[in-house]
N, C-alpha and C positions, 0 to 999 in steps of 0.2 A: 518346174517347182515354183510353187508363188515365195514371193518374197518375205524373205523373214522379215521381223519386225524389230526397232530400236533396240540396241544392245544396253548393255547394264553398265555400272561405272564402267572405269576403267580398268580398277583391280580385277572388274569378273569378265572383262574384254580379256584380260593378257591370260586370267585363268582356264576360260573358255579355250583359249587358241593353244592352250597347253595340254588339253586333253582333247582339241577335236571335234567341237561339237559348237553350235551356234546358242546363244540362249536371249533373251525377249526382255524387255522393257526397260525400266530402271528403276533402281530403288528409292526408296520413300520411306525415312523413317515414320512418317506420322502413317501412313498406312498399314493395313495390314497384307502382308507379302504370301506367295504363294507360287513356289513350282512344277513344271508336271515336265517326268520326264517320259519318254514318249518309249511308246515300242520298237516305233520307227516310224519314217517317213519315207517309204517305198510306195506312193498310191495317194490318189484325191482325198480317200477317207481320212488316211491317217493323218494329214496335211490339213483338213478340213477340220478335225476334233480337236486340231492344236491349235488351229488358229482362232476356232469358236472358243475353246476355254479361255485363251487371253480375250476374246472380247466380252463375255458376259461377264468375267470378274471384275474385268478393270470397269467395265457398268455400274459396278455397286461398289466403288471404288478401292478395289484391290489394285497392287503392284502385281501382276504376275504374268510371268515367259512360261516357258517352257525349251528342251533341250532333247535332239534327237538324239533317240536310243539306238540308233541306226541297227537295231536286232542284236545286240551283239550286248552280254552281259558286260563285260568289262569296258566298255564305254559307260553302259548306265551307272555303275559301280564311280566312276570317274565323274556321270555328270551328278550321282546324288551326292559324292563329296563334298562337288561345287559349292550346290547348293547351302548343302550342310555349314561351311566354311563361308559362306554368305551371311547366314543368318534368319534364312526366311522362316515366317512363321507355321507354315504349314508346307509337308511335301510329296506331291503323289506320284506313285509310280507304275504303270504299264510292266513288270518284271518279264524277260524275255525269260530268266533262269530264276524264278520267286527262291528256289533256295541256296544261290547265292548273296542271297542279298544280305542276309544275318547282320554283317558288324556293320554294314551301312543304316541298318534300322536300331539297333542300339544304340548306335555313334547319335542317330538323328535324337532320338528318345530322349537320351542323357543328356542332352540341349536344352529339352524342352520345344524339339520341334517334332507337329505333331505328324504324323504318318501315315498317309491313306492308300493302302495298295488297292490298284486299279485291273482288274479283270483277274492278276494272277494273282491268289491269294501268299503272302511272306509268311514267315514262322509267328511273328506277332506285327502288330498294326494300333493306330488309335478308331480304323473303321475301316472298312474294307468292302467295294464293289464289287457285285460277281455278277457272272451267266454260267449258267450251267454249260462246259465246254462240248461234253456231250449231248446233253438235252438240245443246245444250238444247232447241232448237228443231224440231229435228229429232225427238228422242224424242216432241215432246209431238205433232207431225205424225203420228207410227208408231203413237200409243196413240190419237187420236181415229181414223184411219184404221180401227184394227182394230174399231172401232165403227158407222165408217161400212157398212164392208164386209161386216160381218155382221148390223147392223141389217137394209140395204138392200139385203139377198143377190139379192133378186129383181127389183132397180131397172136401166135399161139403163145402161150405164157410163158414167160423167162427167155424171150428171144429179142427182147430190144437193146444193145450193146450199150453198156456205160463205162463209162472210162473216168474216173478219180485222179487230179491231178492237187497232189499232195507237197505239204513241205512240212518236215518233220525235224528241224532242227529247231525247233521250241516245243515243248512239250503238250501246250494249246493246239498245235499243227498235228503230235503225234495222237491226239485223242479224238480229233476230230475226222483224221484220216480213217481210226479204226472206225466209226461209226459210218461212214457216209462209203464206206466198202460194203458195207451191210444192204444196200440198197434193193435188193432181192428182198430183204425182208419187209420192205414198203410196200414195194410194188408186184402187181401180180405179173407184170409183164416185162419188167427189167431186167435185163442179165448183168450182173461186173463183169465185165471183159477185163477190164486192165488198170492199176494203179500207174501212174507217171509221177515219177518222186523227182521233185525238184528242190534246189540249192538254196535257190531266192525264189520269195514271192513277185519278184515285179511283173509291169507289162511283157517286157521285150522276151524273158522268161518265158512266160505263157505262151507269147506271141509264136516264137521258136520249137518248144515241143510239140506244141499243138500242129507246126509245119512238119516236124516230123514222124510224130502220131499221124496225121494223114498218109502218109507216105506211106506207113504200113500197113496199116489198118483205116481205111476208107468210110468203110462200113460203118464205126460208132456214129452213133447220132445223138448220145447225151452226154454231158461232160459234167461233171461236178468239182465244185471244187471251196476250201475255206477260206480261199485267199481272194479280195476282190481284184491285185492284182493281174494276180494268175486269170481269173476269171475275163478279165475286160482283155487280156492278151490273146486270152483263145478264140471272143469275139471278133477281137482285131484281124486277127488273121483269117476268120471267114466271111468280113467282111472289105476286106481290102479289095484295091481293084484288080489286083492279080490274083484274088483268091480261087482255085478250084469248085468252088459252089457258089451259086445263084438263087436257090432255091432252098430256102429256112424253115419251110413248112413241116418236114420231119427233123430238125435238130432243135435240141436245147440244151442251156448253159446256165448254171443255178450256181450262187455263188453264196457266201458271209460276206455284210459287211457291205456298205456302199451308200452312197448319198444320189442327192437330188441327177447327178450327171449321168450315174448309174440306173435311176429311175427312169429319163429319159430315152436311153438306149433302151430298156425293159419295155416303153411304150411303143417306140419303134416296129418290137418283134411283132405286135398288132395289126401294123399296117407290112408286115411281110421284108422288113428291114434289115432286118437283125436277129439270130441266133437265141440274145441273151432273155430267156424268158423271165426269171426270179430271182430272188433276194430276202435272205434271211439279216433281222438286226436287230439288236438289243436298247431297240430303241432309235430315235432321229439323233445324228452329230444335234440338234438343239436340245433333247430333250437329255442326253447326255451328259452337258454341258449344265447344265441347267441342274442335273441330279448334282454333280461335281462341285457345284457351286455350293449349295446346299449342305453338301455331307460336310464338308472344308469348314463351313458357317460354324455349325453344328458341334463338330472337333473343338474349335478352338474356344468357342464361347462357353460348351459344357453341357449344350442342349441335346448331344448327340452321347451316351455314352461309351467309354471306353472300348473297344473290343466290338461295336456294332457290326453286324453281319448285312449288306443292303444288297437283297439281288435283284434283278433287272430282269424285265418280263421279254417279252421275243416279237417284233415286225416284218407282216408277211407283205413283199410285194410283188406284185405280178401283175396279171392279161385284166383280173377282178380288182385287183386294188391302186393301181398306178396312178390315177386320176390321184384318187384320195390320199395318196400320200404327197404326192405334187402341188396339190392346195394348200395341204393342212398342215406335212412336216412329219406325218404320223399314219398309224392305219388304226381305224378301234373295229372297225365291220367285220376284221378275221382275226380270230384267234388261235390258237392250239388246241383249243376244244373242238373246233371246225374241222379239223381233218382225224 
């Protein structure tokens, strides 16, 4: 886990350690404040979009932390109180249960703190970020597909085993599992074999089913999955030294969600390295950060109004575009239109 960064007074020290959760910077009345609490911090991405949102804010000099959601409503609930009870001027949320949030975005409102929910839309908001949870899912279905189909050009159709390694306790997880099960309907040569419903997204997660999905079943050679976690876990395990397989030329692992480290291993699979062929994302952790910065500006000054609806378009990477997002941060050569 990299290091969190400077804690808040003291008041939001002891309040912090009273609810469980770590939270970033410190306050500054002469600035304007701002907190994000997080979906969680199980994985580099989600660790990486936290850390990138306190640094491009405090660039344009914001006060602002952020507070892990560690997945789990009633800690976000706990840490948007914090917040709330701090006084920040703006405060965005990652909702693992968007419709428990209710008295928390009221509570926030009748403050006069404004309220940006982040990927899962609340009952009301001052702006709200989206991706299509299925539409995302769907891309990342079209980009392994185009893998399937041309790997296995000479396979008879619907005989290439995929196996979905799913986690359904947020409702982001349960909508994206039902689509990327559909993977038959991408591809002409992919079969679903098998969902693996898991607990947590993390590595060690992934890492373990994936040991024991082998064990049973041999045979799959694609793995899908929404969690970049789970995803880099199942890599892990077919690329360790004690792994069962040497040879990556028939498997791939397509994941949501993931940065530059995640890129890296993608470029790997190139040179016959690694498993993990692609990655779907709603954008670079910069470019993320960067929109976040933005909407928050926007809120508070009045450029932005009330109720804004801002969705986020979809970054393919893979075998074609790795390079280009290693350079740049970004992909613009593929789209959605592409497949």
């Amino acid at each position: 886990m990299k290091k969190m960064m400077s804690l808040f007074l003291t008041v939001a020290l002891v309040l912090s350690l009273s609810v469980g959760f770590t939270v970033t910077a410190h306050a500054d009345d002469e600035k304007k404040s701002v907190g994000f609490v997080t979906f969680g911090l199980g994985g580099d991405f989600f660790q990486q979009l936290a850390d990138t949102f306190v640094e491009k804010f405090e660039a344009e000099g914001w006060e602002a932390s952020y507070a892990d959601g560690q997945f789990d409503p009633t800690t976000q609930i706990e840490a948007c109180e914090n917040y709330i009870a701090m006084g920040v001027d703006v405060l965005v949320c990652w909702s693992v249960a968007p419709e428990a949030m209710d008295a928390v975005v009221e509570s926030a409102m009748s403050k006069g703190i404004k309220f940006v929910a982040f990927v899962a839309p609340t009952s009301a908001y001052d702006a709200v970020m989206i991706s299509d949870n299925a539409d995302l899912a769907d891309c990342l279905a079209k980009l392994a597909a185009k893998w399937i189909d041309e790997t296995f050009a000479e396979a008879e159709d619907h005989s290439v085993p995929v196996a979905v390694f799913s986690c359904r306790t947020a409702e982001t997880g349960v909508v994206q599992a039902d689509e990327l099960i559909k993977i038959e309907d991408f591809s002409t040569k992919a079969k679903f074999e098998t969902e693996v419903e898991c607990q947590d997204e993390t590595m060690q997660v992934g890492l373990e089913k994936a040991e024991n999905l082998y064990m049973s079943n041999p045979d799959i050679k694609v793995f899908l999955t929404a969690h970049s976690g789970l995803g880099l876990g199942i890599n892990n395990y077919f690329t360790a030294i004690s792994s069962p397989v040497t040879d990556y030329s028939d498997m791939g692992v397509f994941l949501i969600n993931g940065d530059t480290t995640i890129a890296e291993i993608i470029k790997s699979s190139t040179e016959g390295q690694s498993p993990l062929r692609g990655m779907v994302l709603t954008g670079s952790v910069d470019d993320t950060a960067n929109d976040l910065l933005t909407v928050c500006t926007g809120v508070l000054d009045g450029s932005i109004a009330p109720g804004t609806v801002q969705k986020a378009g979809t970054t393919f990477v893979n075998a074609d575009t790795v390079d280009e997002y290693l350079e740049t941060g970004t992909v613009t050569s593929v789209t959605a239109e592409d497949f």
